[in-house]
C-alpha angles and dihedrals in degrees: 000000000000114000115246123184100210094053098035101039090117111192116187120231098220140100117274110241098009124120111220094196084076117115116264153073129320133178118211144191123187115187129196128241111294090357085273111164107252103161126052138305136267113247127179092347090302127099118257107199118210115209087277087051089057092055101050074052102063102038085052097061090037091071098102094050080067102034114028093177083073134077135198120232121156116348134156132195108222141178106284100346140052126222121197144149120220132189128210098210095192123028099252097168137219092271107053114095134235117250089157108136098221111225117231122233104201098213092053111014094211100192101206104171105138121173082231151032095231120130083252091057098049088044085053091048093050093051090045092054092048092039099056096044086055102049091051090042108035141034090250106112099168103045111158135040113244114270127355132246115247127195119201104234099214110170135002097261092067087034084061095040094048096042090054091046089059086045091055096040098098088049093054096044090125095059100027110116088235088062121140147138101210109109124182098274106062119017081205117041129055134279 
């Protein structure tokens, strides 16, 4: 492929200088391709979760198995777009590589081996995990957006506020940025 500067300009999302294997709090939200709706509806301001849906849940929740330098706090499935907060509980650093064994789970053979322990590391190894379980058990090929977005946590004022903003998300679907109505059936009708 012919290198073309307006398609392949990457420009990374995070912040220059900083390691992202520190200890601390990050905020994270993955979107899937195209921001289609892959897994589950909104109904009566709650997330319903369709079987896709299950399985980002539970890899989700299977990171620290992993990765056992990072913890869970708020997080929320949505849509077309997943919100979480992680936290790095030792400063583990870019550099350090991962010896950790990934344990497989049968049912979704999440594939988790990462050359670091970084919060990048541990986002690549959840949407390969999705991604390959859909690929073997649905029709969806392309199922994430390059990259992520990351927000630094630095205190516990901004921990609270964006905790409570995953809680409420369902409830402001309608006027959340990630917003659609294109599912994976159809590119052009409702959900």
């Amino acid at each position: 492929m012919k290198y073309n500067p307006q398609k392949h300009n990457r420009q990374s999302y995070r912040l220059k200088g900083y390691d992202y294997g520190s200890e601390g709090l990050y905020f994270i939200t993955i979107c899937t391709a195209d921001r289609v709706s892959l897994f589950g509806q909104i109904v009566d301001n709650k997330m319903i979760l369709n079987k896709n849906g299950d399985v980002a849940y539970d890899c989700w929740l299977k990171i620290p198995e992993h990765f056992p330098h990072a913890k869970l706090h708020e997080f929320i499935i949505m849509p077309n777009h997943i919100h979480g907060i992680i936290e790095i509980t030792e400063n583990v650093g870019a550099a350090e590589v991962n010896n950790i064994s990934p344990q497989r789970d049968q049912q979704y053979s999440a594939d988790f081996k990462s050359p670091s322990k970084t919060i990048g590391s541990i986002v690549r190894g959840f949407k390969i995990g999705v991604t390959k379980w859909m690929r073997n058990n649905t029709t969806i090929h392309d199922v994430w957006q390059r990259n992520y977005y990351d927000h630094i946590i630095r205190n516990d004022q901004s921990f609270y506020r964006i905790a409570e903003y995953i809680r409420k998300n369902p409830e402001n679907w309608k006027d959340d940025k990630f917003y659609t109505t294109i599912s994976a059936n159809s590119k052009n009708k409702p959900i």
